[in-house]
N, C-alpha and C positions, 0 to 999 in steps of 0.2 A: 554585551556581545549580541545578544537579539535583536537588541535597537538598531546594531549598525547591520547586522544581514536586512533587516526591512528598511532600511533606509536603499537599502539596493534596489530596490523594487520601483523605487522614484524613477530610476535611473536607468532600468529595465524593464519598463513596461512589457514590450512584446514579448517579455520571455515567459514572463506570469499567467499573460493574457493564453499564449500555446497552450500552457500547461492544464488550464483551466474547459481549454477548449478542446482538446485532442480526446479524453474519455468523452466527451460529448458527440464528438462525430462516430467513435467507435460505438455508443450505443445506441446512434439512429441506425448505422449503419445493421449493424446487429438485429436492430428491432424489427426494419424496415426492408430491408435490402435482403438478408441473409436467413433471416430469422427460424427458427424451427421448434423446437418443444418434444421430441418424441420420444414416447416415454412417460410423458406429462399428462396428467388430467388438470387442466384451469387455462388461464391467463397466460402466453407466454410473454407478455411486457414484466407482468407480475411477478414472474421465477428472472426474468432477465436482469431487472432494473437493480438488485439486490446482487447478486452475481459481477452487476459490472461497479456499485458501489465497491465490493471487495478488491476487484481490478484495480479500479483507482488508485486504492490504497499500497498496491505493489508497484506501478508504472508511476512513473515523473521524479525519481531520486537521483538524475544524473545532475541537476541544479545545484543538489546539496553537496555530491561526492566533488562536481567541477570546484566546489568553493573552497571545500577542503584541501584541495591539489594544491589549488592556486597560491590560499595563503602557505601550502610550504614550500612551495617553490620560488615565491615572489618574495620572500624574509618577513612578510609580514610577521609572522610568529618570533621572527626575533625583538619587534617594538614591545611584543605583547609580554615578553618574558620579564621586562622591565617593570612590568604594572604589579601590584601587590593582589594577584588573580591566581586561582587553582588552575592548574595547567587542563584541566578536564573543561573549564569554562568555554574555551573555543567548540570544541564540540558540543555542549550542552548548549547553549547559545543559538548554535547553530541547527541543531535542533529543535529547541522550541520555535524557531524561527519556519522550519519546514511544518512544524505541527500546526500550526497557523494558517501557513499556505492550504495546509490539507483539509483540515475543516472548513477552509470558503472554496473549497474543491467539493468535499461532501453538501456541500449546502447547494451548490448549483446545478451538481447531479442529483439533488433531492426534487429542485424544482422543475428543473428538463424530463425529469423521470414524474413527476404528477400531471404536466402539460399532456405526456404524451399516455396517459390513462391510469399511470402507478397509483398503486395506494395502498398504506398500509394500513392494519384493519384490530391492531390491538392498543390498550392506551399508552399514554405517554409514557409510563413508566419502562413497557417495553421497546418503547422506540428507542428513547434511551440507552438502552442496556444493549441494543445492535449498536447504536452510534457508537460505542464504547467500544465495542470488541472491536470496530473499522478501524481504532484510531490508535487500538493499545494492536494492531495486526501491523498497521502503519510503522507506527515509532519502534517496532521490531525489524521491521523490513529498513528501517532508516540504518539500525546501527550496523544490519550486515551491511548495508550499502555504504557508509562512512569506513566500517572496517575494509571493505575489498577497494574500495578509493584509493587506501593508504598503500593496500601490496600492491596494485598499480602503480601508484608513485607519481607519473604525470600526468595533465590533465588529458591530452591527447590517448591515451589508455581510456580513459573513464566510457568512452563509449562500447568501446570492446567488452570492459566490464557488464556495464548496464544489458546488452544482448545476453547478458545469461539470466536476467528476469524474465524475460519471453515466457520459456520454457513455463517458468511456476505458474506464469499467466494463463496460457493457450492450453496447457495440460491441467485444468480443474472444470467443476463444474458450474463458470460462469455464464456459460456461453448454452453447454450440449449435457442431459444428463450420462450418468455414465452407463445408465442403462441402455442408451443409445449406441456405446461403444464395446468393439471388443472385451471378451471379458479382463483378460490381464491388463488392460489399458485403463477399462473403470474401476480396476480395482484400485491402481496405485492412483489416477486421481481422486478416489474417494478418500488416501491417505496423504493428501497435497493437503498445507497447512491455508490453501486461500480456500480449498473446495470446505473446509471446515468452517471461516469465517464467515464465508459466503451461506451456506448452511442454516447457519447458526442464526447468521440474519433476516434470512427468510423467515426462518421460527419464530424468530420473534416481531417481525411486522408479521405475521399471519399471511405470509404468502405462498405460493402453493410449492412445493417440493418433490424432486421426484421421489417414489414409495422405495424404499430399501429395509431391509432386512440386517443387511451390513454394522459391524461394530463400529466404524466410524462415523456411519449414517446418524445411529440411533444416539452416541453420542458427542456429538457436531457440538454442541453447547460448550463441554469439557476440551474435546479438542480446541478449539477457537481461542481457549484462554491457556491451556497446555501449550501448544504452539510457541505462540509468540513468549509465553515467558520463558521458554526452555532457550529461544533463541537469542534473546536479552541477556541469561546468564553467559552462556557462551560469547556472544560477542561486542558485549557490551564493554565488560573488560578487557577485549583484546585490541579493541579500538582505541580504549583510555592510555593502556600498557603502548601500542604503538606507535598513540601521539607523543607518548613522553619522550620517547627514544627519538624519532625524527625530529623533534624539535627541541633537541638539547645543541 
């Protein structure tokens, strides 16, 4: 099932190619155009590039959720029902197939983000351990986005869905710290599950952070992996449980 979503990619160039390039216009833009920091003591590339790394990882899931529709509404899932395959494989599949996508997504904003002065400053070990939280933050964000797919139901929905990522996106601190914002506003994004990841990330490439006091500030590390797994439970199986049902 993975071999045949990346076999689509032959056959879809330009849709890859967006996907790959859209967080990259948003972070010149951001960097270059919009950019701010206040609140910050360092580098504002440096608090950015990490911030919009986590973005990444929220925005570009309407690829996966369009594929999901498609095969139920196209019968594909009824050839598949045929095959001696766990009814969970379409989605697993389909996933590993976006985790892919996502990591030559992090790779490219790795290298648009040192072009333009990023750098992280602890060893590999810790880099590591950010890339990890970006991609185990990701494969969270997938399976709510596979599950809300399904209660949409057609592909033509899927974008209506996808506009309530916005919100997790623009309401964290990828962009503005939240010391920068009113206080009730910085407090709930300092409890936004990307300002965690995002956080977290910074921490561990050693990039600058804005100074908090705050209990999810000081533990952004714990959050970052709380998060996403808390979200996995939940919708992990209700996406499994949902395919089973529309595609009997």
């Amino acid at each position: 099932m993975t071999r045949r979503e990346l076999a689509h990619w032959a056959r879809q160039p330009v849709q890859v190619v967006v996907g790959l390039v859209f967080p990259v216009m948003l972070l010149l833009m951001f960097g270059f155009l919009t950019g701010g920091g206040r609140g910050l003591s360092g580098d504002y590339v440096d608090y950015l590039v990490p911030g919009m790394l986590a973005l990444t990882m929220a925005f570009g899931l309407e690829s996966t959720m369009l594929a999901v529709t498609q095969d139920l509404n196209k019968g594909v899932i009824d050839r598949f029902r045929s095959l001696p395959m766990a009814v969970s494989a379409v989605l697993v599949g389909r996933s590993a197939a976006d985790m892919i996508q996502s990591a030559a997504g992090l790779a490219v904003m790795t290298g648009v983000g040192w072009t333009i002065g990023w750098r992280w400053h602890d060893g590999p070990s810790a880099f590591l351990a950010a890339v990890g939280l970006l991609l185990l933050f990701r494969f969270a964000m997938l399976w709510v986005g596979i599950h809300l797919a399904m209660v949409a139901g057609r592909p033509e929905m899927v974008q209506a869905v996808q506009i309530l990522v916005w919100p997790v996106g623009f309401l964290s601190n990828a962009f503005a710290t939240p010391r920068s914002m009113p206080g009730w506003l910085g407090t709930a994004v300092e409890w936004n599950p990307l300002s965690a990841t995002a956080t977290a990330a910074r921490t561990l490439f050693g990039n600058p952070a804005a100074p908090s006091h705050t209990w999810p500030a000081e533990h952004a590390n714990l959050l970052a992996v709380a998060w996403p797994v808390a979200l996995l439970l939940v919708f992990f199986p209700l996406a499994v449980r949902r395919f089973g049902r529309l595609s009997r």
